[in-house]
DRENTORKOL-3810 file (N, C-alpha, C; in nm, 4 decimals):
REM DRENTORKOL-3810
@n.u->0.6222; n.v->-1.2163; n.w->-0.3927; ca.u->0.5255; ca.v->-1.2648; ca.w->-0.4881; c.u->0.4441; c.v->-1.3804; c.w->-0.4298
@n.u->0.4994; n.v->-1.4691; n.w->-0.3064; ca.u->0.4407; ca.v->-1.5419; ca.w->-0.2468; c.u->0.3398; c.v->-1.5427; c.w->-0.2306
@n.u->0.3264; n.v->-1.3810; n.w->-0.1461; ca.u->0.2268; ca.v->-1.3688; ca.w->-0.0490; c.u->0.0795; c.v->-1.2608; c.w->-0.1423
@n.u->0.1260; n.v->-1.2379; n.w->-0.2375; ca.u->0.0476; ca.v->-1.1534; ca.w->-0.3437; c.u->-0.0298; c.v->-1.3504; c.w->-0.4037
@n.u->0.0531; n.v->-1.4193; n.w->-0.4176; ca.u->-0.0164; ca.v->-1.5086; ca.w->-0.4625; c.u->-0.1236; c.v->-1.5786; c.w->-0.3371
@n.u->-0.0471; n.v->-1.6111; n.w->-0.2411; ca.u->-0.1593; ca.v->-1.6134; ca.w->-0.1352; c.u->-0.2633; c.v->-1.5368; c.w->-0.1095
@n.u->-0.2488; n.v->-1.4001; n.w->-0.0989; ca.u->-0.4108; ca.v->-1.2925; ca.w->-0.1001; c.u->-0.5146; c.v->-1.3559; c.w->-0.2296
@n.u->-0.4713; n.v->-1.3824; n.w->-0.3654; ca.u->-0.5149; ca.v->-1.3756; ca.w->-0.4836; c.u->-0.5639; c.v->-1.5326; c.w->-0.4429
@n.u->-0.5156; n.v->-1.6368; n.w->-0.4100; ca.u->-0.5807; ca.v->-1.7539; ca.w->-0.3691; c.u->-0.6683; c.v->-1.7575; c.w->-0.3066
@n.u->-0.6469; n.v->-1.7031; n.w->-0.1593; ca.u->-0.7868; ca.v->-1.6939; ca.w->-0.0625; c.u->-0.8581; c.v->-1.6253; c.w->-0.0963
@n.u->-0.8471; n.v->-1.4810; n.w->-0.1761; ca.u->-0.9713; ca.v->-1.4417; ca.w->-0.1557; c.u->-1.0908; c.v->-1.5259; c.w->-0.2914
@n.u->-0.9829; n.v->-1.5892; n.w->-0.3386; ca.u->-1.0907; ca.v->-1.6584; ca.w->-0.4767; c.u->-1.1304; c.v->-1.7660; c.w->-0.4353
@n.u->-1.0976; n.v->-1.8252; n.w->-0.3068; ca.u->-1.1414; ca.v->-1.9476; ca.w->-0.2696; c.u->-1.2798; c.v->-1.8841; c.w->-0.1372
@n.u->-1.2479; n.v->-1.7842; n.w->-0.0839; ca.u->-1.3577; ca.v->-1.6953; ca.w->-0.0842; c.u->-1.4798; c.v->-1.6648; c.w->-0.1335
@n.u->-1.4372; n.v->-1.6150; n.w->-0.2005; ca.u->-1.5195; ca.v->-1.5548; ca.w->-0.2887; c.u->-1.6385; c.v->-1.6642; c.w->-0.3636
@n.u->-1.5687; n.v->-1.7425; n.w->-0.3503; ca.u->-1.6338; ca.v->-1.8736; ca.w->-0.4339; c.u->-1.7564; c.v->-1.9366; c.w->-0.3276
@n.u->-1.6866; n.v->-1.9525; n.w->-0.1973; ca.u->-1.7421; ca.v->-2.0322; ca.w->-0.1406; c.u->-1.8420; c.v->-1.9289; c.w->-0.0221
@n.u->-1.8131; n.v->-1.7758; n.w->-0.0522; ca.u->-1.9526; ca.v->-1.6691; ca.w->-0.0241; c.u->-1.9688; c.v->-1.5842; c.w->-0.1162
@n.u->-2.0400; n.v->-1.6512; n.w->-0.2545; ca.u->-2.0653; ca.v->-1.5405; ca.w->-0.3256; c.u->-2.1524; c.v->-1.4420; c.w->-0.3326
@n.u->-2.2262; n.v->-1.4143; n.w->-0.2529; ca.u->-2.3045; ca.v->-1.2899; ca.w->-0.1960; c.u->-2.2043; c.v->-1.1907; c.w->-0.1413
@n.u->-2.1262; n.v->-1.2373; n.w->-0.0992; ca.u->-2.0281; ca.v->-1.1617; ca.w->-0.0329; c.u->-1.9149; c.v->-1.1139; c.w->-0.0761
@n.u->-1.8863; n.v->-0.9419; n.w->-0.1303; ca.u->-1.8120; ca.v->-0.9328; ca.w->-0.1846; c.u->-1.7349; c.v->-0.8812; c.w->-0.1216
@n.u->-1.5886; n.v->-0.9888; n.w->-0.1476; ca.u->-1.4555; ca.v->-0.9494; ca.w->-0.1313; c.u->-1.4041; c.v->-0.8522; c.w->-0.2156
@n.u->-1.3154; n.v->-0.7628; n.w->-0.1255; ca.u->-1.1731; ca.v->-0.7242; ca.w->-0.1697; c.u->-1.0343; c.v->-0.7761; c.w->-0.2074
@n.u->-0.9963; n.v->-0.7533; n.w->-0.3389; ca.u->-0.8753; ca.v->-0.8193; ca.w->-0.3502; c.u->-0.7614; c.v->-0.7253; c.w->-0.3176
@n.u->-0.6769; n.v->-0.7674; n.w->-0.2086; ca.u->-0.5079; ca.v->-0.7161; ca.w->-0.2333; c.u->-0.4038; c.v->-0.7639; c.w->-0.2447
@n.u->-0.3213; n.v->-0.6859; n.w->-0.1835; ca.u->-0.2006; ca.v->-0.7315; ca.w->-0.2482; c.u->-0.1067; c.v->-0.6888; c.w->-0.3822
@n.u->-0.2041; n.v->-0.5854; n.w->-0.4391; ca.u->-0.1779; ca.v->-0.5359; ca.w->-0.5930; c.u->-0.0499; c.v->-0.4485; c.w->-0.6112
@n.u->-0.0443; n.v->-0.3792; n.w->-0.4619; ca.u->0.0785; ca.v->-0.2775; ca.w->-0.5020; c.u->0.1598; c.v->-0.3415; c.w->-0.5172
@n.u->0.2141; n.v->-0.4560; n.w->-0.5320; ca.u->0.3348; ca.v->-0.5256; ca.w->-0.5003; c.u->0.3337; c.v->-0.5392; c.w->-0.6213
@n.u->0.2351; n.v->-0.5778; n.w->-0.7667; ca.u->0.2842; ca.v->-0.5747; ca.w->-0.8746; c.u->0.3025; c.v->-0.4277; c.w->-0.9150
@n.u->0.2599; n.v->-0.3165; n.w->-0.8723; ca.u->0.3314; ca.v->-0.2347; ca.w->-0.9083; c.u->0.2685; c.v->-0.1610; c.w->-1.0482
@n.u->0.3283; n.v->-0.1463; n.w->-1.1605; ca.u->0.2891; ca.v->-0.0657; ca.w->-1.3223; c.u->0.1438; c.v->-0.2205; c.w->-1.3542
@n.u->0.1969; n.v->-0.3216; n.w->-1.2959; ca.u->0.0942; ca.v->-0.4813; ca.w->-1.3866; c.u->-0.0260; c.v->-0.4879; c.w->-1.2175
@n.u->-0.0301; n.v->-0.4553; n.w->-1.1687; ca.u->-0.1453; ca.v->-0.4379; ca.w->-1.0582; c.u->-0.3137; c.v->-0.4521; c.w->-1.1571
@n.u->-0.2839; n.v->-0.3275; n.w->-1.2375; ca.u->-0.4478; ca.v->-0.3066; ca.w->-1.2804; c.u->-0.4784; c.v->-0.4420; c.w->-1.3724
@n.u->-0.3858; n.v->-0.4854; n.w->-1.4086; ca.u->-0.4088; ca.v->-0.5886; ca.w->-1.5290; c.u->-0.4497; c.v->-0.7415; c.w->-1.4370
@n.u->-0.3345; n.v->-0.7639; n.w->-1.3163; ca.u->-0.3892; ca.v->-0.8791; ca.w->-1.2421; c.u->-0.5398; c.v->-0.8457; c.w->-1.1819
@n.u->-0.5662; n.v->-0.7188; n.w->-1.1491; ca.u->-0.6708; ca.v->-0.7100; ca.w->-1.1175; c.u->-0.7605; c.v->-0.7032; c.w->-1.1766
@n.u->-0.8016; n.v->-0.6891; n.w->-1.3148; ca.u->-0.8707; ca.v->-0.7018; ca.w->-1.4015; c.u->-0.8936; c.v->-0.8630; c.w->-1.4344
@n.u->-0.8080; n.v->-0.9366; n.w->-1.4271; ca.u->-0.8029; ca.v->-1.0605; ca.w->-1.4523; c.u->-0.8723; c.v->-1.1403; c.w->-1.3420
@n.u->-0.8250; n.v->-1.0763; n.w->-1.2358; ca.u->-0.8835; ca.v->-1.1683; ca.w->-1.1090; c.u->-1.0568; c.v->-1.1448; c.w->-1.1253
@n.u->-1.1064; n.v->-1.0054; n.w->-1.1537; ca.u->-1.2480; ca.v->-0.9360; ca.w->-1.1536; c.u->-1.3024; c.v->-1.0669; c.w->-1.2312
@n.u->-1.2316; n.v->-1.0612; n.w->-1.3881; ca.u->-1.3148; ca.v->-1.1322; ca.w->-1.4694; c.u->-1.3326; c.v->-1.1990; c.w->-1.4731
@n.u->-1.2316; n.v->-1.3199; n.w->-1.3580; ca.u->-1.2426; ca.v->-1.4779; ca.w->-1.3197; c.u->-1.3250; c.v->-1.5204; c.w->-1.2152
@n.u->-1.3849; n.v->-1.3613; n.w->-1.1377; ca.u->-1.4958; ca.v->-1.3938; ca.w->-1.0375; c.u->-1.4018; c.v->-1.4153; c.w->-0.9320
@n.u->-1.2948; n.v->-1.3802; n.w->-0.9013; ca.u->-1.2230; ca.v->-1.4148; ca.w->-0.8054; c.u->-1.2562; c.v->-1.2936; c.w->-0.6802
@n.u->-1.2560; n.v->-1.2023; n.w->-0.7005; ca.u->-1.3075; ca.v->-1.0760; ca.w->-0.5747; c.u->-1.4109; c.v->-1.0191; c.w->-0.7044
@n.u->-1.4696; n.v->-0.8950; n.w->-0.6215; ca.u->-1.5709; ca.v->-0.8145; ca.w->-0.6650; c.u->-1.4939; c.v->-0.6779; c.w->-0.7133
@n.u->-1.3994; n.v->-0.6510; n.w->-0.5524; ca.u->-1.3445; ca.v->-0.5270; ca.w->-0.6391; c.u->-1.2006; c.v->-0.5182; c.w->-0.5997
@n.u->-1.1078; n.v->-0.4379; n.w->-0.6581; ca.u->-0.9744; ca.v->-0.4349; ca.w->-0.6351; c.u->-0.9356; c.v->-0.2928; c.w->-0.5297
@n.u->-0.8619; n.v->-0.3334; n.w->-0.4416; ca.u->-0.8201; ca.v->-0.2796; ca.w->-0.3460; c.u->-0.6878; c.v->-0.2177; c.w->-0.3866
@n.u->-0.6365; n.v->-0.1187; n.w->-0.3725; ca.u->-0.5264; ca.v->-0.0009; ca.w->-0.4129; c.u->-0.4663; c.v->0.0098; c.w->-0.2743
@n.u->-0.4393; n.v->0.0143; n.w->-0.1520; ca.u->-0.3950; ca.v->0.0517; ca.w->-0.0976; c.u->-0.2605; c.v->0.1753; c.w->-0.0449
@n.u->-0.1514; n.v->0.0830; n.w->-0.0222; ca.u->-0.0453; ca.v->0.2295; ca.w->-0.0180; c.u->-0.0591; c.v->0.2901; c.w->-0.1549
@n.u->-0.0805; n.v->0.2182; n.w->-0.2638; ca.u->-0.0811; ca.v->0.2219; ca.w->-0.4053; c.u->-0.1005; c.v->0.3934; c.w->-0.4732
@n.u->-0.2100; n.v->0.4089; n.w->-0.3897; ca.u->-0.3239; ca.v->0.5026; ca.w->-0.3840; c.u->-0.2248; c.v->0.6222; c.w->-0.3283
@n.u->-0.1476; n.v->0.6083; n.w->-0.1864; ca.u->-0.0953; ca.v->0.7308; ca.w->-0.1433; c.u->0.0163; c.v->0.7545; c.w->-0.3053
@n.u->0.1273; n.v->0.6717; n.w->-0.3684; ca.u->0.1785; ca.v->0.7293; ca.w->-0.4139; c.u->0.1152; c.v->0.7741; c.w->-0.5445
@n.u->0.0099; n.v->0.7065; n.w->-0.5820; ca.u->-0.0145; ca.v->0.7999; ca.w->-0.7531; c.u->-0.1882; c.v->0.7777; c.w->-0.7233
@n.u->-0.2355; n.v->0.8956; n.w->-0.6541; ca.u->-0.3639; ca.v->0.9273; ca.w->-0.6266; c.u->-0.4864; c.v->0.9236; c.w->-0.7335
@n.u->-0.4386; n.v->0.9434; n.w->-0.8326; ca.u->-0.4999; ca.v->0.9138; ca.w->-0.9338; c.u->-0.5188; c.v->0.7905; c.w->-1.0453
@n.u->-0.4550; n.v->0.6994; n.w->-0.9782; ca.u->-0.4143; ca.v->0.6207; ca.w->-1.0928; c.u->-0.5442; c.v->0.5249; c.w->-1.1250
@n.u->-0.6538; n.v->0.5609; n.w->-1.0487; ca.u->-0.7977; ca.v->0.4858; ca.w->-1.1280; c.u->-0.7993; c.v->0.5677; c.w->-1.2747
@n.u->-0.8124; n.v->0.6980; n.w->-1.2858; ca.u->-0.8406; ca.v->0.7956; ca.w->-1.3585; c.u->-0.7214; c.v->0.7193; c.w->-1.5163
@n.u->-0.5872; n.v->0.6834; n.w->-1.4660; ca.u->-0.5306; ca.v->0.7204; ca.w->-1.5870; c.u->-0.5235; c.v->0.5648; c.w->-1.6111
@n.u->-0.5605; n.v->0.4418; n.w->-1.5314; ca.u->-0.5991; ca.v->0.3566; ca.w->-1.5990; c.u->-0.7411; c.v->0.3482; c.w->-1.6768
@n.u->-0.8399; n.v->0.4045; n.w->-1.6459; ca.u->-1.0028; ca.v->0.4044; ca.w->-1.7143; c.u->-0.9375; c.v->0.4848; c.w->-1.8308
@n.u->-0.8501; n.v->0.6653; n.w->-1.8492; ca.u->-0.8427; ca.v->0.6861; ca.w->-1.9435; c.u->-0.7453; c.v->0.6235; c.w->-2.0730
@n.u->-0.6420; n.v->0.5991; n.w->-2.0118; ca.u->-0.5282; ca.v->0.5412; ca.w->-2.0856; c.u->-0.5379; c.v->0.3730; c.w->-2.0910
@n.u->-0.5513; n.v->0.2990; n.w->-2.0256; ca.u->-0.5824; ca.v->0.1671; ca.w->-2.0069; c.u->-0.4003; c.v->0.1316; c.w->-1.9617
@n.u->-0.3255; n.v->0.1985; n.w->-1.8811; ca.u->-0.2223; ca.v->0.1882; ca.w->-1.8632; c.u->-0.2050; c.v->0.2721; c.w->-1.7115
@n.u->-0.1072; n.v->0.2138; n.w->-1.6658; ca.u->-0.0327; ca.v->0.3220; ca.w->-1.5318; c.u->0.1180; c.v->0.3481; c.w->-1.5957
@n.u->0.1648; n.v->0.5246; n.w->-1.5483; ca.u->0.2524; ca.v->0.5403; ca.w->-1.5355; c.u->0.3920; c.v->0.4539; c.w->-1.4646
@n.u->0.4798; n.v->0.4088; n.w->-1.5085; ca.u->0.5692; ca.v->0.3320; ca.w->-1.4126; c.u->0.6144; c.v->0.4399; c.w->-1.3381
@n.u->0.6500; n.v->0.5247; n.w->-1.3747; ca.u->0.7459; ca.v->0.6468; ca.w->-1.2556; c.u->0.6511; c.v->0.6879; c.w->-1.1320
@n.u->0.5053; n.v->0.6923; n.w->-1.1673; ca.u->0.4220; ca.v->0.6760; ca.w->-1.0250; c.u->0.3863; c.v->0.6135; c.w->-0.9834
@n.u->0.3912; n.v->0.5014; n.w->-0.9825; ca.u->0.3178; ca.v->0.3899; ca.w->-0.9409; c.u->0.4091; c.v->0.3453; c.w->-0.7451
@n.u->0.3535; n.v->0.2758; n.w->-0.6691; ca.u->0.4391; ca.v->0.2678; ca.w->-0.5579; c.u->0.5451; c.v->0.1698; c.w->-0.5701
@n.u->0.6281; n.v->0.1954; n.w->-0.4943; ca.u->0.7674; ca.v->0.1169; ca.w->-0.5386; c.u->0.7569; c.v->0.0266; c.w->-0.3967
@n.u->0.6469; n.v->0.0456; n.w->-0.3527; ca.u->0.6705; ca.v->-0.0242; ca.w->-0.1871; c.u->0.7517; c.v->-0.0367; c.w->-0.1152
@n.u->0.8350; n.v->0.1037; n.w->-0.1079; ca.u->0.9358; ca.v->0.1095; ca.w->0.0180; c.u->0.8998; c.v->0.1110; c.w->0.1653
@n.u->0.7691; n.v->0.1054; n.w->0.1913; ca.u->0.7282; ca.v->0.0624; ca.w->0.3231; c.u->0.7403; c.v->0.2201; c.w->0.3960
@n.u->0.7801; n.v->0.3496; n.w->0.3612; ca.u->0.8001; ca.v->0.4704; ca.w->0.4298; c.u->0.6309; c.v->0.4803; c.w->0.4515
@n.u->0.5168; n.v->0.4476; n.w->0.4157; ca.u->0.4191; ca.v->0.4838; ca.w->0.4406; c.u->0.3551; c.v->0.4073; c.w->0.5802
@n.u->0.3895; n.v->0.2522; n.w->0.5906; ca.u->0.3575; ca.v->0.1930; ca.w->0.6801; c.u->0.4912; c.v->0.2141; c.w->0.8255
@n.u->0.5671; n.v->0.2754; n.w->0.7890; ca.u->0.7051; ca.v->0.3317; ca.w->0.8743; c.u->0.6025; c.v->0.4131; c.w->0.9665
@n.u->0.5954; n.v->0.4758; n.w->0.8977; ca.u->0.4846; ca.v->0.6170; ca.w->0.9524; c.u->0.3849; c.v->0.5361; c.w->1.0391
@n.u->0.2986; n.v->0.5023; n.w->0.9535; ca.u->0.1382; ca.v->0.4703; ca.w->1.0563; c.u->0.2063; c.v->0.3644; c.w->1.1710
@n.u->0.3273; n.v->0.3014; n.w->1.1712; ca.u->0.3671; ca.v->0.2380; ca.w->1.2963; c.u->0.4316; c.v->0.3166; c.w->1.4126
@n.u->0.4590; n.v->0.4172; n.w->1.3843; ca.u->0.5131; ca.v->0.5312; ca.w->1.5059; c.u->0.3627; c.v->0.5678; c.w->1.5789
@n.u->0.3547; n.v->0.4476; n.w->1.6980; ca.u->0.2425; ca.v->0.4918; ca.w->1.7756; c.u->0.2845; c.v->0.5921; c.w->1.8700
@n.u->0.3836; n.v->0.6525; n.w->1.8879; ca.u->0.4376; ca.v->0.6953; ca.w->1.9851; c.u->0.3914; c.v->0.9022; c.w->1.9863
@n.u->0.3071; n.v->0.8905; n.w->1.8872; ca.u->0.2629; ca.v->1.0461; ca.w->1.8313; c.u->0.1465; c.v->1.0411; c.w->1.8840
@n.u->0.1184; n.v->1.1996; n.w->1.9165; ca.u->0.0003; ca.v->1.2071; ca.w->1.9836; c.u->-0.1301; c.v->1.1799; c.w->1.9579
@n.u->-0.1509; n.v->1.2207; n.w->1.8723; ca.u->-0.2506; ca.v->1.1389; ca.w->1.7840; c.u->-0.2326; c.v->0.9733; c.w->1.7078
@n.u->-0.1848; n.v->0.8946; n.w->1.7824; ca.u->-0.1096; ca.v->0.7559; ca.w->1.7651; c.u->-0.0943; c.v->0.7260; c.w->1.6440
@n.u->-0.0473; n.v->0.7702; n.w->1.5318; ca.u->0.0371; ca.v->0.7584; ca.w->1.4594; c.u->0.0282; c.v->0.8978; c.w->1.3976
@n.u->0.1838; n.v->0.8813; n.w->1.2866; ca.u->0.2161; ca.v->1.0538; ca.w->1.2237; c.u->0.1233; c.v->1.0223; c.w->1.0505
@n.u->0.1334; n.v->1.1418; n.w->1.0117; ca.u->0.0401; ca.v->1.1839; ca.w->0.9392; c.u->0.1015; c.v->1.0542; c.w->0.8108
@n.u->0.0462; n.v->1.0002; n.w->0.7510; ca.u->0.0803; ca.v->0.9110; ca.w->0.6145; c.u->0.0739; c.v->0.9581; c.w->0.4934
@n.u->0.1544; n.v->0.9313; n.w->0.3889; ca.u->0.1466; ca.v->0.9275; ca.w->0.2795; c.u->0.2916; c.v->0.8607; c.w->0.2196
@n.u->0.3434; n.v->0.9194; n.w->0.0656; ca.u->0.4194; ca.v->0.8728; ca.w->0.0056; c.u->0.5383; c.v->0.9375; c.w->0.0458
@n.u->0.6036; n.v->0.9085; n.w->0.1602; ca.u->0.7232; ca.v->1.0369; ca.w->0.1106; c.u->0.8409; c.v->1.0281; c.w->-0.0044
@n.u->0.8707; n.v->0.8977; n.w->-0.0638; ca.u->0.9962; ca.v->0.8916; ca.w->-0.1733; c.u->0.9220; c.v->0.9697; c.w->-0.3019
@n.u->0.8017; n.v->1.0148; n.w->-0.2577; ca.u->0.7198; ca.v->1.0850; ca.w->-0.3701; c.u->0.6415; c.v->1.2099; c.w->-0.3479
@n.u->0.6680; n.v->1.2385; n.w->-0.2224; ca.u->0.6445; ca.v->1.3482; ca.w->-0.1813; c.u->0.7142; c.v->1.3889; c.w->-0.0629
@n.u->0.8921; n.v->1.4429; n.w->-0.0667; ca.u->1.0179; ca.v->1.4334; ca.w->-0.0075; c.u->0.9895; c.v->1.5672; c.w->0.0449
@n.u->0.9096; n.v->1.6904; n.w->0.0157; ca.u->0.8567; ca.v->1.8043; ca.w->0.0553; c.u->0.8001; c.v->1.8182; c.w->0.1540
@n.u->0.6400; n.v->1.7327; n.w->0.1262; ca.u->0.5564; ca.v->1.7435; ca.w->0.2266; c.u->0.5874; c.v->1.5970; c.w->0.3303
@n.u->0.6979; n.v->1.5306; n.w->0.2881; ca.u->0.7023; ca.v->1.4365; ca.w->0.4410; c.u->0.8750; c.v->1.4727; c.w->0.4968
@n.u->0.9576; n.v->1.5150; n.w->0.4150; ca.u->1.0972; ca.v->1.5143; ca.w->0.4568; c.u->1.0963; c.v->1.6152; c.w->0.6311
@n.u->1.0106; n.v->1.6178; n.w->0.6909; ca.u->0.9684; ca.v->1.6977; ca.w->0.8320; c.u->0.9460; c.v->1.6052; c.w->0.9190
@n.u->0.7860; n.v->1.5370; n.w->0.8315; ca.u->0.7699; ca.v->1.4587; ca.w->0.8716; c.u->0.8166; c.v->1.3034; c.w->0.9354
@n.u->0.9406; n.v->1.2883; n.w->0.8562; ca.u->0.9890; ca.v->1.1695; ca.w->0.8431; c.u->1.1322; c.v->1.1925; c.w->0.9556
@n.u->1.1371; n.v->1.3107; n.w->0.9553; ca.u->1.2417; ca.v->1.3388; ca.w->1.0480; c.u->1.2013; c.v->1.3247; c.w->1.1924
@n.u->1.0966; n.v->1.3972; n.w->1.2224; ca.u->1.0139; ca.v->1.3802; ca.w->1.3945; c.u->0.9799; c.v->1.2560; c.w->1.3980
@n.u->0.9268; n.v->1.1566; n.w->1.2992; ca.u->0.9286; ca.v->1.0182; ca.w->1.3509; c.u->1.0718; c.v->0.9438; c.w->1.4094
@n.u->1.1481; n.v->0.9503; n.w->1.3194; ca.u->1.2537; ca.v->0.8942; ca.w->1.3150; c.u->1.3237; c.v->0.9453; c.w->1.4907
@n.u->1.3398; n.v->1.1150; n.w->1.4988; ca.u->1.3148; ca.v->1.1463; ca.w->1.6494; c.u->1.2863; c.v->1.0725; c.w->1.7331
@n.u->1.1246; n.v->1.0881; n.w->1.6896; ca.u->1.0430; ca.v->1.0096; ca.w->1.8539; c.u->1.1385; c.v->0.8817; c.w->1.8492
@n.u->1.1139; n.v->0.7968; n.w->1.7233; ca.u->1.1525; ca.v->0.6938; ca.w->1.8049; c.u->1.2702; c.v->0.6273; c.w->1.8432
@n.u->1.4012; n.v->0.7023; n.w->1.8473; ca.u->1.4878; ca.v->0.7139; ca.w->1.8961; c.u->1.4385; c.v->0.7749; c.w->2.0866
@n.u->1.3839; n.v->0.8365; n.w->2.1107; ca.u->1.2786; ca.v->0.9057; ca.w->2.1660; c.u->1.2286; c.v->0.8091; c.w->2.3007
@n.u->1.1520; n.v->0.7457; n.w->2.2101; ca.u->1.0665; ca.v->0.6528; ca.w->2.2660; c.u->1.0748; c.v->0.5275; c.w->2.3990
@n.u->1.0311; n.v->0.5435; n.w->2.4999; ca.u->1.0610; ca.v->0.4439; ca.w->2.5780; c.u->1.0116; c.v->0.2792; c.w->2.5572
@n.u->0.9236; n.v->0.2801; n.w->2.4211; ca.u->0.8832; ca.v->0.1601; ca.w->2.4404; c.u->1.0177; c.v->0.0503; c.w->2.4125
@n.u->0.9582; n.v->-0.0833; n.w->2.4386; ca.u->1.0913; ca.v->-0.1776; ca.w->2.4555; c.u->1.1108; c.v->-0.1800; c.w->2.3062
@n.u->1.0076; n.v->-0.1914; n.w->2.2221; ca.u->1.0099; ca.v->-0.2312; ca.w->2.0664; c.u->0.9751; c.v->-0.1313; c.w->1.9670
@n.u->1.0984; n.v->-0.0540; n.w->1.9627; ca.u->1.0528; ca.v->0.0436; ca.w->1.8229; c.u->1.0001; c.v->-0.0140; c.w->1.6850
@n.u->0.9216; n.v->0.0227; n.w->1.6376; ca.u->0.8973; ca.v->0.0259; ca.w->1.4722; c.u->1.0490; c.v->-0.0081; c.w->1.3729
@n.u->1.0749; n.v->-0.1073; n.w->1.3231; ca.u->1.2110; ca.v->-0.0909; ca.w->1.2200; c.u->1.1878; c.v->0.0347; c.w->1.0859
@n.u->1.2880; n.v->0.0717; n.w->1.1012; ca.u->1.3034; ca.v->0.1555; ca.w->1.0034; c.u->1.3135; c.v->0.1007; c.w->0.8581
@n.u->1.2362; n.v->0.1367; n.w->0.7433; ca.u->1.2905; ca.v->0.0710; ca.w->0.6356; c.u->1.4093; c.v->0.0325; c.w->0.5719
@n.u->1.4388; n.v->-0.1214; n.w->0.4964; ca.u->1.5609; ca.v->-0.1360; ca.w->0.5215; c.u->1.6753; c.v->0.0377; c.w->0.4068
@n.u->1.5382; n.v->0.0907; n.w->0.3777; ca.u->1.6564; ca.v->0.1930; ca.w->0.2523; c.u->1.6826; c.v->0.3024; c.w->0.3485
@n.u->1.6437; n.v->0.2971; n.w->0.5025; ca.u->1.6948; ca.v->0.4042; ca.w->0.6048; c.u->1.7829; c.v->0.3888; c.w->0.7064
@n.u->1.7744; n.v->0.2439; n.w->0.6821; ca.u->1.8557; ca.v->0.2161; ca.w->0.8144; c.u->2.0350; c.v->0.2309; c.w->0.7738
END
């Protein structure tokens, strides 16, 4: 929560001091189901211009849609920030320097393959410093 409060500081001290210039706010997945609401709050205080979704986005792809319709997010989709998405984009060790991203604790189908050949390589891997595995894999 520290560091969600730190993004939400700078970029309003930002924002303030280039207001032509519009910032992005993050940091949101970390609140999780209350994301759209800090971010709504930050919008209306002039603190950023627009709100940034990040991993947020891989696990519930839609969730602009069912906050504009509902004025709410699902808790069961929302990201739980287990870090399996940034696990992934850190396995530079793939040929295309990193493996394909998304949610896998939310999509155990289309990554449980995936998540296996990473985990491979980098057992695999000659570099000196592998990627840590998240702590819910290790």
């Amino acid at each position: 929560m520290l560091g969600v409060d730190r993004h939400f500081r700078i970029a309003g001290e930002l924002q303030r001091t280039f207001p032509d210039l519009p910032m992005v706010g993050t940091g949101y997945s970390w609140l999780q189901k209350y994301s759209i609401n800090a971010g709504a709050r930050n919008l209306a205080e002039r603190n950023i211009r627009f709100l940034g979704i990040g991993r947020g986005a891989l696990a519930y792809p839609d969730f602009a849609a069912d906050a504009m319709e509902k004025g709410d997010l699902d808790e069961r989709r929302v990201c739980k920030t287990l870090t399996f998405c940034t696990y992934l984009m850190r396995q530079k060790n793939h040929p295309l320097g990193q493996f394909p991203t998304g949610c896998p604790p939310f999509d155990k189908e289309g990554y449980g393959e995936i998540m296996k050949e990473a985990r491979a390589s980098q057992r695999d891997s000659p570099r000196s410093e592998p990627a840590p595995l998240p702590r819910s894999v290790r």
